[in-house]
C-alpha positions in Angstrom: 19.6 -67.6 -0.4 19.7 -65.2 3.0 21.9 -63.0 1.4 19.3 -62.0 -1.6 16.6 -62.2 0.8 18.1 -59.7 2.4 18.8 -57.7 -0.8 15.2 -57.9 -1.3 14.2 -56.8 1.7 16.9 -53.6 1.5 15.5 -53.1 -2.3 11.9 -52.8 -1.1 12.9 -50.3 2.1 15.1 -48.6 0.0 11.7 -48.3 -2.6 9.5 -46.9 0.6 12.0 -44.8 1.5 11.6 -43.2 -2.0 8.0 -43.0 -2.4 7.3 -41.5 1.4 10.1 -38.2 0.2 8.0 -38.0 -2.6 4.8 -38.1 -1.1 6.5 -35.5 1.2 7.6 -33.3 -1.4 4.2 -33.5 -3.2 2.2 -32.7 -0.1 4.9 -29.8 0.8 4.1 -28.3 -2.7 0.7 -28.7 -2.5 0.6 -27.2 1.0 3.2 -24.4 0.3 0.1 -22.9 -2.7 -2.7 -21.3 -1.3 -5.5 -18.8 -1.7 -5.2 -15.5 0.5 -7.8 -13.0 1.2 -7.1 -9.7 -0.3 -6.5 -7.9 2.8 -3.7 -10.6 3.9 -2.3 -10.4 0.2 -2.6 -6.4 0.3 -0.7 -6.5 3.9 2.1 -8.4 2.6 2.6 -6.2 -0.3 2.8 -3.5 1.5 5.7 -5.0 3.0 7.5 -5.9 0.0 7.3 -2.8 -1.4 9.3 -1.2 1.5 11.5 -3.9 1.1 11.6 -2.9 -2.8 12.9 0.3 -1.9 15.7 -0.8 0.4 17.2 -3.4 -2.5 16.0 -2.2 -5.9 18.8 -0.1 -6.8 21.1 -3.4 -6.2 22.5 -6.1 -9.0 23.4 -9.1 -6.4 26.8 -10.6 -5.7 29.7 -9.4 -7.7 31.8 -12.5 -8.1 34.9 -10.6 -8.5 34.2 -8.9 -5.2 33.6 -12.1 -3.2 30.6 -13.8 -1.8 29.1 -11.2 0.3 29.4 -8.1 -2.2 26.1 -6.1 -3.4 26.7 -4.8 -6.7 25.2 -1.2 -8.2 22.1 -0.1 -9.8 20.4 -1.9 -12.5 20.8 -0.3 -16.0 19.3 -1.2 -19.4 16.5 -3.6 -19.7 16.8 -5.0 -16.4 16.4 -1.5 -14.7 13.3 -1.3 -17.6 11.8 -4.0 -15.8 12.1 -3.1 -12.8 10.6 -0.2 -12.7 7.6 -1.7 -14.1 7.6 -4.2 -11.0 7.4 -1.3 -8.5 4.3 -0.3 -10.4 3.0 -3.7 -10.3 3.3 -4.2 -6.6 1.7 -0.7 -6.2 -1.3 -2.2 -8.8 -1.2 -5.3 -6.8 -1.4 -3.6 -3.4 -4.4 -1.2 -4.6 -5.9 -3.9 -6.1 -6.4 -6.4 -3.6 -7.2 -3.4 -1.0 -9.8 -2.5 -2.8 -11.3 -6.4 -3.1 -11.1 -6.5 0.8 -13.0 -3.2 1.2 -15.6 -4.4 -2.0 -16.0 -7.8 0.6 -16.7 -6.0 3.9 -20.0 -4.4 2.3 -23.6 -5.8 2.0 -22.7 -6.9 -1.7 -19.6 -7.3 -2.6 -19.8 -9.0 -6.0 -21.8 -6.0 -7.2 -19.1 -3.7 -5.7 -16.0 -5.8 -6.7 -17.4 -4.6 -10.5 -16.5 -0.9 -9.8 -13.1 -1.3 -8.6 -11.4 0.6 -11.4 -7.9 -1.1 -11.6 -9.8 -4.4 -12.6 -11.2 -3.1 -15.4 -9.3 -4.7 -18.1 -9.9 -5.1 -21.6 -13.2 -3.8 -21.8 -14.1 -5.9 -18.8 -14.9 -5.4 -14.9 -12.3 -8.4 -13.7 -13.3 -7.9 -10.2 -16.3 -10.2 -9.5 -14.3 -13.2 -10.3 -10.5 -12.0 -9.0 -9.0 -14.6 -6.3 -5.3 -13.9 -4.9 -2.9 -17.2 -4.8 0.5 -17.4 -2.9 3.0 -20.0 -3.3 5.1 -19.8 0.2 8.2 -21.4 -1.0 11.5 -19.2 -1.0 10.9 -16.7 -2.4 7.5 -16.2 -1.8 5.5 -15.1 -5.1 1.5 -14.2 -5.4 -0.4 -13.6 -7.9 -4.0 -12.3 -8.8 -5.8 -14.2 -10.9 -9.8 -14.2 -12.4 -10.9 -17.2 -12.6 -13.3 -16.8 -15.3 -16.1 -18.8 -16.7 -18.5 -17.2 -19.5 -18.7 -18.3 -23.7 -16.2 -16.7 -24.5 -13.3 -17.9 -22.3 -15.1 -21.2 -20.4 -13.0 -22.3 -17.6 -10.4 -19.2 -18.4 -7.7 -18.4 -15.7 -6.2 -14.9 -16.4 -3.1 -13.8 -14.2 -3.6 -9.9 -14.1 -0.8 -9.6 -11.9 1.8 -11.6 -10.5 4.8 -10.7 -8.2 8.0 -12.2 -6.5 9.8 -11.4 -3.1 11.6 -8.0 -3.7 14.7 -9.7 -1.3 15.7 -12.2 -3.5 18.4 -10.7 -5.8 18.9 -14.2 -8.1 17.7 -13.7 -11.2 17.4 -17.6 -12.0 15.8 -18.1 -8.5 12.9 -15.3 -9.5 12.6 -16.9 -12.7 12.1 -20.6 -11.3 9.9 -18.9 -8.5 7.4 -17.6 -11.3 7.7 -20.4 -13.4 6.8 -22.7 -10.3 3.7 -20.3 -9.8 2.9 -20.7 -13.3 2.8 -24.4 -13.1 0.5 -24.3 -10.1 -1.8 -22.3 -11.9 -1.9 -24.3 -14.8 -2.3 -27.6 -12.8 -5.1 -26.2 -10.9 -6.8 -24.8 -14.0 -6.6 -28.2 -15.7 -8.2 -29.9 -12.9 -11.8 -28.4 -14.5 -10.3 -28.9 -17.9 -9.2 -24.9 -18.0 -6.3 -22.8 -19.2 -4.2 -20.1 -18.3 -3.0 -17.2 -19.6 -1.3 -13.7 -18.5 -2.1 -10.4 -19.1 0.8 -8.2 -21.0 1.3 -5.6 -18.0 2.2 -9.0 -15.8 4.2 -10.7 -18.3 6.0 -7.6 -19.2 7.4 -7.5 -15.4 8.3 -11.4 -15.5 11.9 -12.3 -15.3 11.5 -15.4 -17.1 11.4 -15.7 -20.8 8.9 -16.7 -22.7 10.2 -20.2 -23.1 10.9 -20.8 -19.7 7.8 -19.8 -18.4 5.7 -21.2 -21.6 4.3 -18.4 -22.9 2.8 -17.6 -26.7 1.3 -14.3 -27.6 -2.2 -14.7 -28.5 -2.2 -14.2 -32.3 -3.0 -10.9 -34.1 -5.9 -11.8 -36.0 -7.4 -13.3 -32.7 -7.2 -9.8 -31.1 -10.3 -7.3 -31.3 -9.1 -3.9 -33.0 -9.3 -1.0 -31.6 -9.2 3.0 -32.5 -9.3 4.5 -29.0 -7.4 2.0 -26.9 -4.5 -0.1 -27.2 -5.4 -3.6 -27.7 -4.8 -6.0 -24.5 -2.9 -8.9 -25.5 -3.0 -11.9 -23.4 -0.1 -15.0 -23.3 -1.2 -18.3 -23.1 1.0 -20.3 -20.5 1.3 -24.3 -21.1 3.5 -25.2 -18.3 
């Protein structure tokens, strides 16, 4: 009888024990996502991207060279991509300067509508643009309207969305983006919203499609156009 009292008493601090690390790791992820002001979020970019320059022409570890080797410039699609990231960070960087200039004046929602970098399909993005950054290693941030009109109620779009230019993993980046992904999408679904990502964000993603739940929108859901390429948008379900 003392013995499986004893059991039950080890079962049910064993069962605490459990649920306080998860309550841990559940406040640690919530505290670890947060909203920056653009001039914070332009600041660190501008770091990153003179740390983009020092490792961007490096692979990562070559196993056959041993743990601490750096291997040689990126060729093919992965160099592809990579080149569109530098542009990203610069978009990201001009973008978000520009928000914290629009914010220092007398009005800046009317001011945020004339940034011209956040004028994206046909629409002034600007107004409703918020920068998030999840802090975990490596450290990803993302700009993101949060939109709420007829035509997209409750709409969160990613225009652009970038990863710690340090980290050389490739499956590290990719869990990185998916985990910012996911906080995206829970926080759009707490007012019943969705997510999706523009095609000059996703195209700079090193996750696939799959892993990072993405779906083209369909053709005959896009507008045509005879003057301008048409803007296609993924819709993430993470």
């Amino acid at each position: 009888m003392m013995r499986l009292q004893v059991l039950i008493h080890v079962s049910i601090l064993l069962a605490t024990a459990a649920n306080s690390r998860m309550a841990s790791v559940v406040a640690f992820a919530a505290s670890s996502f947060t909203e920056i002001v653009p001039l914070k979020a332009s600041m660190v970019t501008k770091t990153w991207q003179s740390l983009l320059l020092d490792v961007d022409q490096k692979v990562g570890v070559v196993p056959e060279l041993g743990s601490t080797s750096v291997g040689v410039k990126r060729f093919g699609p992965e160099l592809e991509r990579r080149t569109k990231c530098a542009r990203q960070f610069e978009r990201f960087f001009e973008a978000n300067f520009a928000l914290a200039t629009c914010d220092k004046t007398a009005e800046p929602a009317a001011k945020r509508l004339t940034i011209p970098l956040l004028l994206i399909d046909g629409k002034a993005r600007g107004p409703a643009c918020k920068t998030y950054a999840s802090l975990t290693s490596p450290a990803t941030m993302a700009l993101v309207e949060q939109n709420d009109d007829d035509d997209n109620p409750c709409c969160w779009s990613v225009l652009m969305l970038i990863v710690n230019p340090t980290e050389r993993s490739e499956d590290v980046i990719v869990a990185a983006e998916r985990t910012m992904l996911q906080q995206l999408c829970a926080l759009a679904k707490l007012s019943s919203g969705s997510v999706r990502v523009l095609d000059k964000a996703q195209e700079t993603l090193a996750g696939d499609a799959e892993t990072l739940g993405l779906s083209a929108t369909p053709k005959e859901d896009l507008e045509d156009s005879d003057s301008d390429p048409v803007t296609v948008w993924y819709r993430c379900e993470l």
